[in-house]
ModelCIF file with pLDDT and N, C-alpha, C, O atoms, coordinates in Angstrom:
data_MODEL
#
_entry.id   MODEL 
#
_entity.id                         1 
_entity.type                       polymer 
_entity.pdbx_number_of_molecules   1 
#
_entity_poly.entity_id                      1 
_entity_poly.type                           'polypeptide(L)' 
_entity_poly.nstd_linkage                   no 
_entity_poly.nstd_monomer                   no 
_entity_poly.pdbx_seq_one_letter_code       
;(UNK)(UNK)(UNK)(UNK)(UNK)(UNK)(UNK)(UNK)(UNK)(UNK)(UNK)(UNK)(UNK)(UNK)(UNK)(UNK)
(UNK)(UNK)(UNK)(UNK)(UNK)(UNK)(UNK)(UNK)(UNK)(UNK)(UNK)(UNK)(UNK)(UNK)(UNK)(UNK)
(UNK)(UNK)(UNK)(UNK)(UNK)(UNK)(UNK)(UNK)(UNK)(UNK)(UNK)(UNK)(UNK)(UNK)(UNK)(UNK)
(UNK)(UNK)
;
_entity_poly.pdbx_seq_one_letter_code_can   XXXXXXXXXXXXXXXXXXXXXXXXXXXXXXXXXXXXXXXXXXXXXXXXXX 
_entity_poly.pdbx_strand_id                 A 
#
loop_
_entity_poly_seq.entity_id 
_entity_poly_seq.num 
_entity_poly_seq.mon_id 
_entity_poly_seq.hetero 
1 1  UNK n 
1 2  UNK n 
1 3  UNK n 
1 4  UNK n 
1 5  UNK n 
1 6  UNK n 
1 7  UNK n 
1 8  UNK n 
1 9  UNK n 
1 10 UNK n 
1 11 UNK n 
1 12 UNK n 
1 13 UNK n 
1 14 UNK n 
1 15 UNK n 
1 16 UNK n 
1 17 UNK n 
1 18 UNK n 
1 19 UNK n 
1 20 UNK n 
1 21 UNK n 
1 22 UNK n 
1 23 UNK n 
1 24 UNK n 
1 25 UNK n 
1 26 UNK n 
1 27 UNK n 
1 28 UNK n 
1 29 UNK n 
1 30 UNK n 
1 31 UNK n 
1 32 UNK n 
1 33 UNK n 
1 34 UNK n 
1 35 UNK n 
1 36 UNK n 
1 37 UNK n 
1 38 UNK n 
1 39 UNK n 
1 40 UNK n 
1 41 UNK n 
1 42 UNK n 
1 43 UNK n 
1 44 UNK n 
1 45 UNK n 
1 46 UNK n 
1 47 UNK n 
1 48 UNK n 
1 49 UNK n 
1 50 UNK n 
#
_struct_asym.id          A 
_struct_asym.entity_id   1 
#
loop_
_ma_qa_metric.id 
_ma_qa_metric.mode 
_ma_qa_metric.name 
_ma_qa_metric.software_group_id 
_ma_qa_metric.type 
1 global pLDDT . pLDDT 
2 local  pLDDT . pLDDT 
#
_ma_qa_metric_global.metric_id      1 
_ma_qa_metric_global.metric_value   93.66 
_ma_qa_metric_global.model_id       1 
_ma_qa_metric_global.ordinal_id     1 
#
loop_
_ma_qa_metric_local.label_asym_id 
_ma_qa_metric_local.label_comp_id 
_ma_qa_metric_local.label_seq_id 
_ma_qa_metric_local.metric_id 
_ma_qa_metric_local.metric_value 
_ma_qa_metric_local.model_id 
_ma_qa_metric_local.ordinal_id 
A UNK 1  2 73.00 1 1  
A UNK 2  2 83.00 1 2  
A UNK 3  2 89.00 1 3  
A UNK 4  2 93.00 1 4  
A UNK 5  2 92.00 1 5  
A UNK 6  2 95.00 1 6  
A UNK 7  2 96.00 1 7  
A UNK 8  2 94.00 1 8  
A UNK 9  2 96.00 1 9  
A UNK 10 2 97.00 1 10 
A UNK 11 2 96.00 1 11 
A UNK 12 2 96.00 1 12 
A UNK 13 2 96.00 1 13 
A UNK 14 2 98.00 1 14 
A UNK 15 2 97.00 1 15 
A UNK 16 2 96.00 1 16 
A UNK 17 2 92.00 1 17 
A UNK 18 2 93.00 1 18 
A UNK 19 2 93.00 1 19 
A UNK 20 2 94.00 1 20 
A UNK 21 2 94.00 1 21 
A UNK 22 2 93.00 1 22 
A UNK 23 2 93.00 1 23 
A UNK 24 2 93.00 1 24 
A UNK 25 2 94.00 1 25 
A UNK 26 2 92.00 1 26 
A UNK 27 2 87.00 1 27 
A UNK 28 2 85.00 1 28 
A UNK 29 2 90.00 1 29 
A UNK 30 2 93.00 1 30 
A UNK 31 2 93.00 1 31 
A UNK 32 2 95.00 1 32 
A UNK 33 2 96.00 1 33 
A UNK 34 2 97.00 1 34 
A UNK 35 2 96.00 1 35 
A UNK 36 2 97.00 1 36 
A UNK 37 2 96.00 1 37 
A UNK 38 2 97.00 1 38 
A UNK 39 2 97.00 1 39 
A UNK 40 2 97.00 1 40 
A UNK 41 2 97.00 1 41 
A UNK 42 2 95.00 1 42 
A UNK 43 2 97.00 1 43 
A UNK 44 2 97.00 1 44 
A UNK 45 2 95.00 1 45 
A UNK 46 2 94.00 1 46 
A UNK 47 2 95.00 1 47 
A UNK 48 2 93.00 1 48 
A UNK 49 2 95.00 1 49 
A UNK 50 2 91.00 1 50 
#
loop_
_atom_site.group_PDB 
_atom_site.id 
_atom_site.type_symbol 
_atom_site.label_atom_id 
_atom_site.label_alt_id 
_atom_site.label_comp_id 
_atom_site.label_asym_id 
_atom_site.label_entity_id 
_atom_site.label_seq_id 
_atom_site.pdbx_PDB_ins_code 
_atom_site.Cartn_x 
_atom_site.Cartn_y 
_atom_site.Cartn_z 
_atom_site.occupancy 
_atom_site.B_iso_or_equiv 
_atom_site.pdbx_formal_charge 
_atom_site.auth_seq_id 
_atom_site.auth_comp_id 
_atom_site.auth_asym_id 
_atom_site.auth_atom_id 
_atom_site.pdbx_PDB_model_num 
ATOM 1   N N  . UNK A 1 1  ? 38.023 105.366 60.985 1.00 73.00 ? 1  UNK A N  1 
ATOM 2   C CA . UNK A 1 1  ? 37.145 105.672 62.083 1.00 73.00 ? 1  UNK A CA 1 
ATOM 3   C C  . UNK A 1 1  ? 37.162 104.494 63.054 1.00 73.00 ? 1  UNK A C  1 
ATOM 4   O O  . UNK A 1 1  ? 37.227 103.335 62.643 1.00 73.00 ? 1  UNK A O  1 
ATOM 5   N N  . UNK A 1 2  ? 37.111 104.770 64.182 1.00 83.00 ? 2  UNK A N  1 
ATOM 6   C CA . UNK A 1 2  ? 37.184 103.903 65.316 1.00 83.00 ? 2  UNK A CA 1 
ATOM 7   C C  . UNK A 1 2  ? 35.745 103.370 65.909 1.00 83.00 ? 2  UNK A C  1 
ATOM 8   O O  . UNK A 1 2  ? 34.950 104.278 66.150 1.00 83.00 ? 2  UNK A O  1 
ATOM 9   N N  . UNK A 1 3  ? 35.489 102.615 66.062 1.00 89.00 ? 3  UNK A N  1 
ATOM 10  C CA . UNK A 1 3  ? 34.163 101.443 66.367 1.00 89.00 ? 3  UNK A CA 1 
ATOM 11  C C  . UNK A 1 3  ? 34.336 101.022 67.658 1.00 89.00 ? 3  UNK A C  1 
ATOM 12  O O  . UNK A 1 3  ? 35.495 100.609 67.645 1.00 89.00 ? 3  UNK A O  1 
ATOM 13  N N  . UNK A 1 4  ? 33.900 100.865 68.781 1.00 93.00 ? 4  UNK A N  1 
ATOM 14  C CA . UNK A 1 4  ? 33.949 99.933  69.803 1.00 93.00 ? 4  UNK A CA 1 
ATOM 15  C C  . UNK A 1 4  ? 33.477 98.142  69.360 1.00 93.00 ? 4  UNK A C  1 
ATOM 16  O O  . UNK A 1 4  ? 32.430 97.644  68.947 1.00 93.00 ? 4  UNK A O  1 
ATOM 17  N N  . UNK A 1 5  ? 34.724 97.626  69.669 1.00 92.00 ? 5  UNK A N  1 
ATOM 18  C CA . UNK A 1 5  ? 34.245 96.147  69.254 1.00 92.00 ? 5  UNK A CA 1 
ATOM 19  C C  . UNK A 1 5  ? 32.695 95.616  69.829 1.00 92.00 ? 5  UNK A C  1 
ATOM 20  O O  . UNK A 1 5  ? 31.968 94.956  69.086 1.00 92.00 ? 5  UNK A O  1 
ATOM 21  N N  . UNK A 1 6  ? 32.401 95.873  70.823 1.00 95.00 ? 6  UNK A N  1 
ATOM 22  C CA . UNK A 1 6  ? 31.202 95.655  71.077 1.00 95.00 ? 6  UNK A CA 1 
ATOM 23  C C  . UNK A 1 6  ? 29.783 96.175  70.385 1.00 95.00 ? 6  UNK A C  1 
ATOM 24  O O  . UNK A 1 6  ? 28.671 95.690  70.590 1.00 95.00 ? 6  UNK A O  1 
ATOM 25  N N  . UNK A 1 7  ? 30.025 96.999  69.739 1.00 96.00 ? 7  UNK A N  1 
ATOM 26  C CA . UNK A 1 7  ? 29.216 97.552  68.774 1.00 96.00 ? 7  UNK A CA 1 
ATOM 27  C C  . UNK A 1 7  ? 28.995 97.044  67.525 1.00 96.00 ? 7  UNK A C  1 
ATOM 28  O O  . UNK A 1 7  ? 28.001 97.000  66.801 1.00 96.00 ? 7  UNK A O  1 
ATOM 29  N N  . UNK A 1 8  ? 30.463 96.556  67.389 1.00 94.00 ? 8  UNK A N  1 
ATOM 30  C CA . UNK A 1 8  ? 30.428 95.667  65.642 1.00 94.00 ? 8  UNK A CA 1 
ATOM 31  C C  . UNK A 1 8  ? 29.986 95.179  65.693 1.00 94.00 ? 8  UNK A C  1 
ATOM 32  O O  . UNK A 1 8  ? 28.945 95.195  65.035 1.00 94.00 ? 8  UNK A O  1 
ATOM 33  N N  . UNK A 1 9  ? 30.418 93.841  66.858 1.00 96.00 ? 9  UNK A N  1 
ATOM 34  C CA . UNK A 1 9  ? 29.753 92.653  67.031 1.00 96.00 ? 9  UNK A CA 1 
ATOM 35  C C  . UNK A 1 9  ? 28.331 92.847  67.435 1.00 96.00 ? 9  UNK A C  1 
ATOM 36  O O  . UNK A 1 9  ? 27.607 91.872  67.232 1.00 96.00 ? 9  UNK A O  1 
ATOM 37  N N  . UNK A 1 10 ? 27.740 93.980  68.002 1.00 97.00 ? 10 UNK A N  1 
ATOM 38  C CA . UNK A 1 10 ? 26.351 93.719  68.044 1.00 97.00 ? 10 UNK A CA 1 
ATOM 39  C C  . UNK A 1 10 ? 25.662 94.083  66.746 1.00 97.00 ? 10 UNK A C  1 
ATOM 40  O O  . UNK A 1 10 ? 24.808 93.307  66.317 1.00 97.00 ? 10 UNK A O  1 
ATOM 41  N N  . UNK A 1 11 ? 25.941 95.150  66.103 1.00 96.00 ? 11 UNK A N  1 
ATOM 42  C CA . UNK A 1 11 ? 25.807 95.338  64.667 1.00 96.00 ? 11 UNK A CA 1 
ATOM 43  C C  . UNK A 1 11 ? 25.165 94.205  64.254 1.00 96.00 ? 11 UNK A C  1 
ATOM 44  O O  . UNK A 1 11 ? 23.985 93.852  64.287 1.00 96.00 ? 11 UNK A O  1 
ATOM 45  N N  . UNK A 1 12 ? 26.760 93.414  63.629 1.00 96.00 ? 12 UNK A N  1 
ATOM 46  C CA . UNK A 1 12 ? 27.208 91.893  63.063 1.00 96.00 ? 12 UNK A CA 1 
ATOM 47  C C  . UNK A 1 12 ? 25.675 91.302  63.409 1.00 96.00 ? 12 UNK A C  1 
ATOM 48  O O  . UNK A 1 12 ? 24.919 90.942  62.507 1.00 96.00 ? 12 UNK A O  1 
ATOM 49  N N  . UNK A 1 13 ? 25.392 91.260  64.516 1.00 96.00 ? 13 UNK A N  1 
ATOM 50  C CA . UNK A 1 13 ? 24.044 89.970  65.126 1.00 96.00 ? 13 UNK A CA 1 
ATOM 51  C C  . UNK A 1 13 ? 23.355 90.790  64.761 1.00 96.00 ? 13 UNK A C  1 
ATOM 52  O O  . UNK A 1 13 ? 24.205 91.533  65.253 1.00 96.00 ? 13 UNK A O  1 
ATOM 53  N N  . UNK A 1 14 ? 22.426 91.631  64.262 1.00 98.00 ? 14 UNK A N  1 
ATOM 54  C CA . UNK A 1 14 ? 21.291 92.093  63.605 1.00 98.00 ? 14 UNK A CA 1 
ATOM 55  C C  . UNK A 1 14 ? 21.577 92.058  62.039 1.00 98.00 ? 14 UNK A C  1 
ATOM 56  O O  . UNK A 1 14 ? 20.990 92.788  61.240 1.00 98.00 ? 14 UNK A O  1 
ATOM 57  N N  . UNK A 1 15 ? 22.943 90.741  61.552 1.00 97.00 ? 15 UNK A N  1 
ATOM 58  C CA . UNK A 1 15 ? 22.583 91.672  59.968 1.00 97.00 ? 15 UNK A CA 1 
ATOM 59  C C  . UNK A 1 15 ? 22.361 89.578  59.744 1.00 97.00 ? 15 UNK A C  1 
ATOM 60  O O  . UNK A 1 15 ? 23.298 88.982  60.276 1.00 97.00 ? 15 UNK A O  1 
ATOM 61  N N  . UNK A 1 16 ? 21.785 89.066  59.378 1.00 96.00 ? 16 UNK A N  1 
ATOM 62  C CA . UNK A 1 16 ? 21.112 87.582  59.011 1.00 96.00 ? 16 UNK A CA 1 
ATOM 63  C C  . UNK A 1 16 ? 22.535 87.065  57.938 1.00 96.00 ? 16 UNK A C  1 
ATOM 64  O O  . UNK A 1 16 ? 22.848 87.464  56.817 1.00 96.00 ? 16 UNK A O  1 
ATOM 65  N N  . UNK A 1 17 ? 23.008 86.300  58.602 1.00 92.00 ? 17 UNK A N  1 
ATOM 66  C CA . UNK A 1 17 ? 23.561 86.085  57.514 1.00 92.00 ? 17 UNK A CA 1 
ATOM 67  C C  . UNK A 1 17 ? 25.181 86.080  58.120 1.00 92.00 ? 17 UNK A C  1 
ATOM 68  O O  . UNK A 1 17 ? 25.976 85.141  58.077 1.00 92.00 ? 17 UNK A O  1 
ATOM 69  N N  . UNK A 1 18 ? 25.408 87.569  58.745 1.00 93.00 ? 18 UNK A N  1 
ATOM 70  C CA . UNK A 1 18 ? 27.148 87.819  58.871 1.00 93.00 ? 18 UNK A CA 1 
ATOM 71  C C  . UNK A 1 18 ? 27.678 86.431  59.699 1.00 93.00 ? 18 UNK A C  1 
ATOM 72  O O  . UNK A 1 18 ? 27.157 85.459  60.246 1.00 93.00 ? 18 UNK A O  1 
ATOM 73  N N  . UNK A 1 19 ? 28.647 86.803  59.520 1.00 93.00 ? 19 UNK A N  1 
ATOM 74  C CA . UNK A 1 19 ? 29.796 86.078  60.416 1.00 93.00 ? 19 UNK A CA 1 
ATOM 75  C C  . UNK A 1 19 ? 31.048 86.982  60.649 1.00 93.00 ? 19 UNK A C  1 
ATOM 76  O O  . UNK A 1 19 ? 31.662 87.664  59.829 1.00 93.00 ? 19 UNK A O  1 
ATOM 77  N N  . UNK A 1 20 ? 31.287 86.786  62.140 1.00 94.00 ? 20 UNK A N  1 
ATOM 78  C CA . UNK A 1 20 ? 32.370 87.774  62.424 1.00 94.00 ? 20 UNK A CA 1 
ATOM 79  C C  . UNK A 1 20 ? 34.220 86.799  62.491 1.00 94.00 ? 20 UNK A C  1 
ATOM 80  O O  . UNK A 1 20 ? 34.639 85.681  62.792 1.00 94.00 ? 20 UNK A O  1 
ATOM 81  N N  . UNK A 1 21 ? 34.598 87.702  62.154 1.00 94.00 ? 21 UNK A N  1 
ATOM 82  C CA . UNK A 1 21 ? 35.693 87.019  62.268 1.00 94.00 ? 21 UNK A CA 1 
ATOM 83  C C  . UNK A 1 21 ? 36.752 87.875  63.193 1.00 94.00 ? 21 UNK A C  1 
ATOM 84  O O  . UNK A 1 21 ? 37.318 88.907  62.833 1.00 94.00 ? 21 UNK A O  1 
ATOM 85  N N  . UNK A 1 22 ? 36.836 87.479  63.960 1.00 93.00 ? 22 UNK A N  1 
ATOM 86  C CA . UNK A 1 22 ? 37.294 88.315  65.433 1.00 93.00 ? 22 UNK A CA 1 
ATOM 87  C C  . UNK A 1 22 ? 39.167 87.707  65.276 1.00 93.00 ? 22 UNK A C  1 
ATOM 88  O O  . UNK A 1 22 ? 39.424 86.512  65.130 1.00 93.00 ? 22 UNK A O  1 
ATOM 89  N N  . UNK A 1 23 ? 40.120 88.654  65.337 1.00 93.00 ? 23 UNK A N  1 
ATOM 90  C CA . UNK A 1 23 ? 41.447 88.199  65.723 1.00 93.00 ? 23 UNK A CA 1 
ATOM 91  C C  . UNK A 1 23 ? 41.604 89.228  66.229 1.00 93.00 ? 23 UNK A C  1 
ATOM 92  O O  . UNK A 1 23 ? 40.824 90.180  66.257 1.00 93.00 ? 23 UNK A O  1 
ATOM 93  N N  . UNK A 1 24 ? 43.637 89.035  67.113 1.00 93.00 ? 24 UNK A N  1 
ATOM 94  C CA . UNK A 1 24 ? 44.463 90.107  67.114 1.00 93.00 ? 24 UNK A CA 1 
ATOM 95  C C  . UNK A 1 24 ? 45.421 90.356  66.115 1.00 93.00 ? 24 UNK A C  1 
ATOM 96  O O  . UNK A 1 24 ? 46.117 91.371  66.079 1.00 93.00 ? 24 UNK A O  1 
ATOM 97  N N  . UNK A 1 25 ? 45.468 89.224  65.122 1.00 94.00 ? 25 UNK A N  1 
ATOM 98  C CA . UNK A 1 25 ? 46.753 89.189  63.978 1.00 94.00 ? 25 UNK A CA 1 
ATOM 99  C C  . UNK A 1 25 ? 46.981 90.230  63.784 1.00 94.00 ? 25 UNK A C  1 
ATOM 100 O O  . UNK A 1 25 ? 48.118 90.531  64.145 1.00 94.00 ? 25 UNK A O  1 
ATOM 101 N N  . UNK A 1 26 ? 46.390 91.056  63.328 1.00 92.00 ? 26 UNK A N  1 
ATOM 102 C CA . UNK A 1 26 ? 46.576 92.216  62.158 1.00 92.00 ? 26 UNK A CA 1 
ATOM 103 C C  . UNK A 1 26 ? 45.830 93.743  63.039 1.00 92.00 ? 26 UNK A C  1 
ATOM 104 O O  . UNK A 1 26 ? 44.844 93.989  63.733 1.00 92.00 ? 26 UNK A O  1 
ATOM 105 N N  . UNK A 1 27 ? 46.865 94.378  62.547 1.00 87.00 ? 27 UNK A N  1 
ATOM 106 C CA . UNK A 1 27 ? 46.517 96.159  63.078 1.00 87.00 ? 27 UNK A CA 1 
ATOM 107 C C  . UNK A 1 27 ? 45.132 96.632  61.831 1.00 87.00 ? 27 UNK A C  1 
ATOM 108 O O  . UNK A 1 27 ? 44.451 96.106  60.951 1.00 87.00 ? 27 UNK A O  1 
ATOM 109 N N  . UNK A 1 28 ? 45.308 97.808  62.424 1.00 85.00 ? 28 UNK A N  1 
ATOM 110 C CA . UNK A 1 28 ? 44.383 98.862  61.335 1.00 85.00 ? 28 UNK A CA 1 
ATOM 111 C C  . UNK A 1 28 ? 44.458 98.900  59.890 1.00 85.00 ? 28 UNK A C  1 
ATOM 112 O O  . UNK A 1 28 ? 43.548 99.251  59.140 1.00 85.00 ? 28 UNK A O  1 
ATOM 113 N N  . UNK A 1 29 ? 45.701 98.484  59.537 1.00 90.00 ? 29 UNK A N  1 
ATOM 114 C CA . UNK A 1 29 ? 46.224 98.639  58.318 1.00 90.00 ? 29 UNK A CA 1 
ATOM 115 C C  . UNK A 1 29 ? 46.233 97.230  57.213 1.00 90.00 ? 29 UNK A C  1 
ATOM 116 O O  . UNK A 1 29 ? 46.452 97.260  56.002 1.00 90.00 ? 29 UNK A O  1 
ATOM 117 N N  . UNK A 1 30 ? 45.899 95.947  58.128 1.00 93.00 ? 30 UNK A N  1 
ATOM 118 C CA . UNK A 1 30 ? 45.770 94.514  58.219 1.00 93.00 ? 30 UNK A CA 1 
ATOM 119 C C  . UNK A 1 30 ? 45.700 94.275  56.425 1.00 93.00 ? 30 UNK A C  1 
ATOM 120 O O  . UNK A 1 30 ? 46.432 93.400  55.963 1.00 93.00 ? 30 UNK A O  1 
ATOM 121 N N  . UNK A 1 31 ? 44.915 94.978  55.590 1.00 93.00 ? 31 UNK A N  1 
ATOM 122 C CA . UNK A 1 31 ? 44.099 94.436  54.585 1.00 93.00 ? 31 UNK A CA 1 
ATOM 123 C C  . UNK A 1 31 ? 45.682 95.169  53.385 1.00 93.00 ? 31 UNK A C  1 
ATOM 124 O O  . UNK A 1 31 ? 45.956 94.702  52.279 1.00 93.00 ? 31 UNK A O  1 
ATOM 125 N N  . UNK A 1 32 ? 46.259 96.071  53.909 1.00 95.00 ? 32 UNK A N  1 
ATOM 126 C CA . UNK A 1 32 ? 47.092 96.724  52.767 1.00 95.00 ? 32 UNK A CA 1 
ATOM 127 C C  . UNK A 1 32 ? 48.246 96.058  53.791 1.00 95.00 ? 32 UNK A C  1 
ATOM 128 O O  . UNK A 1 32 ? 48.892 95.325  53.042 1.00 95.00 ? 32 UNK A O  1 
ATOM 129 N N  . UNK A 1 33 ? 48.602 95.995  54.629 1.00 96.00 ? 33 UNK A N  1 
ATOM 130 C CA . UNK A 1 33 ? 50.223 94.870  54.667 1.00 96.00 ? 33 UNK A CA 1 
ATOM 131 C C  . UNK A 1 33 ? 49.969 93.452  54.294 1.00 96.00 ? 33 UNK A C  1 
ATOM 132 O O  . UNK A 1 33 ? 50.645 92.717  53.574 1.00 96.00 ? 33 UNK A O  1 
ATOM 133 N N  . UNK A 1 34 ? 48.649 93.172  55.050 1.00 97.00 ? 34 UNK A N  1 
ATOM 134 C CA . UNK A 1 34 ? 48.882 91.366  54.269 1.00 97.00 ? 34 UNK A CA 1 
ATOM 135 C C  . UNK A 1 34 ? 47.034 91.495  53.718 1.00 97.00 ? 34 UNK A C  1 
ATOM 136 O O  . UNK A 1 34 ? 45.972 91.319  54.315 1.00 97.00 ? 34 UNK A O  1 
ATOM 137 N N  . UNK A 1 35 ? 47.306 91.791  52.653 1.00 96.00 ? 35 UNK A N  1 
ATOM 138 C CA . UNK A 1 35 ? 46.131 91.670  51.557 1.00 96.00 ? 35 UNK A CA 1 
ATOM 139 C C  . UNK A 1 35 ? 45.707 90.153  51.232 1.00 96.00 ? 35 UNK A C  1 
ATOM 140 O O  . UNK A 1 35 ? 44.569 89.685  51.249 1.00 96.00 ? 35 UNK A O  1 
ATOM 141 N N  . UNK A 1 36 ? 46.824 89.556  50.953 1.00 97.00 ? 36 UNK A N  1 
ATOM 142 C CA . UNK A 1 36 ? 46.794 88.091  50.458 1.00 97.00 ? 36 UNK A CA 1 
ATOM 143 C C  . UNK A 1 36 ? 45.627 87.610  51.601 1.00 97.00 ? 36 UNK A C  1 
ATOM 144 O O  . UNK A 1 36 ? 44.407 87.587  51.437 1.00 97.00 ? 36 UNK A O  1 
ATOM 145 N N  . UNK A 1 37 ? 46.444 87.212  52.880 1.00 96.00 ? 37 UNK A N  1 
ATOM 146 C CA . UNK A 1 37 ? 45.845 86.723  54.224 1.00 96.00 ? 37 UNK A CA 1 
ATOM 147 C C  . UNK A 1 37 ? 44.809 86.988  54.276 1.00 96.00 ? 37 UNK A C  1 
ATOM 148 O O  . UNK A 1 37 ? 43.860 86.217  54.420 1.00 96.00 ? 37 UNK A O  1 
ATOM 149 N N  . UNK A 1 38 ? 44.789 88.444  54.138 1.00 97.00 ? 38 UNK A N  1 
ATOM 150 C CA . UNK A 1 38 ? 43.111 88.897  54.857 1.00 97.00 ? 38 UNK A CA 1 
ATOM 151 C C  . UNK A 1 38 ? 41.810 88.404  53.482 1.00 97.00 ? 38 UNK A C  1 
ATOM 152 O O  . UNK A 1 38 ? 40.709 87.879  53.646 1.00 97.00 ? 38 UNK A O  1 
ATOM 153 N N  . UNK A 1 39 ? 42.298 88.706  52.558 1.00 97.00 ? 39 UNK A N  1 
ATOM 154 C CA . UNK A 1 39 ? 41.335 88.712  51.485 1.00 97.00 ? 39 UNK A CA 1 
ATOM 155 C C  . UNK A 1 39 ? 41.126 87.243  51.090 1.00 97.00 ? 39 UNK A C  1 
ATOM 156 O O  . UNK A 1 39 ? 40.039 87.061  50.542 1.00 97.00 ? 39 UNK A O  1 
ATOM 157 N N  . UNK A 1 40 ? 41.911 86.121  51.233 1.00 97.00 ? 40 UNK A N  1 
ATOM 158 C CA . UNK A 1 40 ? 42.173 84.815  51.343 1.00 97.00 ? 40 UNK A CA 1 
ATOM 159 C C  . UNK A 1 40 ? 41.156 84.246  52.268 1.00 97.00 ? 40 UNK A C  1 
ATOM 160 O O  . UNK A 1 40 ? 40.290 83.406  52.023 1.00 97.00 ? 40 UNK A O  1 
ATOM 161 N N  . UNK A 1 41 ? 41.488 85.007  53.629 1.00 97.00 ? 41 UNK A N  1 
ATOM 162 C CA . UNK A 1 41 ? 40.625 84.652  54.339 1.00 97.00 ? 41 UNK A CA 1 
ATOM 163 C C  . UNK A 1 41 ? 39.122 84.556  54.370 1.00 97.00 ? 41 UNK A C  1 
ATOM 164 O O  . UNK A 1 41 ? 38.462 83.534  54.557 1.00 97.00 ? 41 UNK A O  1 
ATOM 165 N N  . UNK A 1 42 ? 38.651 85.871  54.142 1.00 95.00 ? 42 UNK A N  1 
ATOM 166 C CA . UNK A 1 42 ? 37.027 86.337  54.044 1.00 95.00 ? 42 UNK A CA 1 
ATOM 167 C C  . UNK A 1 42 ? 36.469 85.601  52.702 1.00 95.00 ? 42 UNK A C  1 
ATOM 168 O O  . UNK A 1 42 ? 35.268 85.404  52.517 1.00 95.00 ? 42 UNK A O  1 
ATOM 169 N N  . UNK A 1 43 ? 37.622 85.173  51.674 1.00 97.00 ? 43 UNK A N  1 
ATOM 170 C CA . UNK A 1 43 ? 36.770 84.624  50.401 1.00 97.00 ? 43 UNK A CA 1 
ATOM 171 C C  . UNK A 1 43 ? 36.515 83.270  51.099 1.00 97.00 ? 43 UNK A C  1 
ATOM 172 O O  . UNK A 1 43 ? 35.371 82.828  50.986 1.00 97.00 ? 43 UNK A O  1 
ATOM 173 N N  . UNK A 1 44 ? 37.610 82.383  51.961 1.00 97.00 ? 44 UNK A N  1 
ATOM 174 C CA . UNK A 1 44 ? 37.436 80.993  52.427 1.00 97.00 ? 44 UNK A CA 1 
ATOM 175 C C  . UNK A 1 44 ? 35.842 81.233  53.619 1.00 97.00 ? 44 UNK A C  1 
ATOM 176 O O  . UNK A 1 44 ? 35.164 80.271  53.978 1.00 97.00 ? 44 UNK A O  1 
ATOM 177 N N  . UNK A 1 45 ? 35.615 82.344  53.938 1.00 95.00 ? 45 UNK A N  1 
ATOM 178 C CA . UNK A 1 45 ? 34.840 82.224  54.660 1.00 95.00 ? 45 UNK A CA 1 
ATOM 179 C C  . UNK A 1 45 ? 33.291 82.564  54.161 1.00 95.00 ? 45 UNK A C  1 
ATOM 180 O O  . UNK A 1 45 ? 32.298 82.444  54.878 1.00 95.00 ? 45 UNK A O  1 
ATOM 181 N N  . UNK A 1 46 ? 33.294 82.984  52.873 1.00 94.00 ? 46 UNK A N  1 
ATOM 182 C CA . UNK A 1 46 ? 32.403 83.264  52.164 1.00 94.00 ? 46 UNK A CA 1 
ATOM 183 C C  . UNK A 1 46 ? 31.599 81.862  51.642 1.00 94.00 ? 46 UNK A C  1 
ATOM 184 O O  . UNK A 1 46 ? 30.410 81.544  51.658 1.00 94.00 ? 46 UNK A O  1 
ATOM 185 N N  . UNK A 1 47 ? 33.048 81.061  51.089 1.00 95.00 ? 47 UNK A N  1 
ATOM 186 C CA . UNK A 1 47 ? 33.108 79.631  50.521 1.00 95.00 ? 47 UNK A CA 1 
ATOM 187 C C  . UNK A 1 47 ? 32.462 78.806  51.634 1.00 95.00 ? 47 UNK A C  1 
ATOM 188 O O  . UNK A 1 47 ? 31.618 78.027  51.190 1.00 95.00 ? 47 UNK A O  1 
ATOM 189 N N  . UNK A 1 48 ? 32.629 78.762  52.985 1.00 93.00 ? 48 UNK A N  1 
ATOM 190 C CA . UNK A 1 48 ? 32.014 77.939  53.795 1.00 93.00 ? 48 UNK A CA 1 
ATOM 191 C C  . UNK A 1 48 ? 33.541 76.817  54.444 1.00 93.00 ? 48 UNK A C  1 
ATOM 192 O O  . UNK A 1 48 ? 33.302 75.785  55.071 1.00 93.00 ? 48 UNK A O  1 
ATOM 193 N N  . UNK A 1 49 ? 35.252 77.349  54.089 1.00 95.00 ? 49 UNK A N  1 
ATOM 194 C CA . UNK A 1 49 ? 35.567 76.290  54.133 1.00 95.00 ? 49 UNK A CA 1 
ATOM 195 C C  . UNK A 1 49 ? 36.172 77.216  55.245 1.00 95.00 ? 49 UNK A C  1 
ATOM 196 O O  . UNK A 1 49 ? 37.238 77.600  54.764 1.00 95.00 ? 49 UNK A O  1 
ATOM 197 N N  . UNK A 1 50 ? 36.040 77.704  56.351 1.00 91.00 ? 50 UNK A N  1 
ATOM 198 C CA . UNK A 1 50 ? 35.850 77.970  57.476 1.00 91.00 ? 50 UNK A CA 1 
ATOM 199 C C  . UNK A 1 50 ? 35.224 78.085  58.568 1.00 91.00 ? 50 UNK A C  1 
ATOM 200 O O  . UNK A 1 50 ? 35.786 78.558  59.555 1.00 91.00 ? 50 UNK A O  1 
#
C-alpha cells in the first residue's frame, strides 16, 4: 500500500519515541533484496549507534 511521505512522517511525530529514517537507497522491495542493510540498519538505530 502506498503512503504519502508526508503523512508518515507526520504519523512518525505523534508516536514519542520514533525516529524516521528517510533515504532514496532502496525501492519498495528494499527489506527482501538487501535484508542484511536494512535490518542492520534499524537494529543500529534501535542500539542508539546512529
Amino acid at each position: 500500500m502506498y503512503v504519502e511521505r508526508a503523512f508518515s512522517e507526520e504519523t512518525a511525530g505523534l508516536i514519542r519515541g520514533a525516529r524516521v529514517w528517510l533515504t532514496n537507497e532502496f525501492e519498495h522491495d528494499g527489506l527482501r533484496t538487501s535484508g542484511e542493510r536494512v535490518l542492520g540498519r534499524l537494529l543500529d538505530m534501535v542500539r542508539g549507534r546512529v
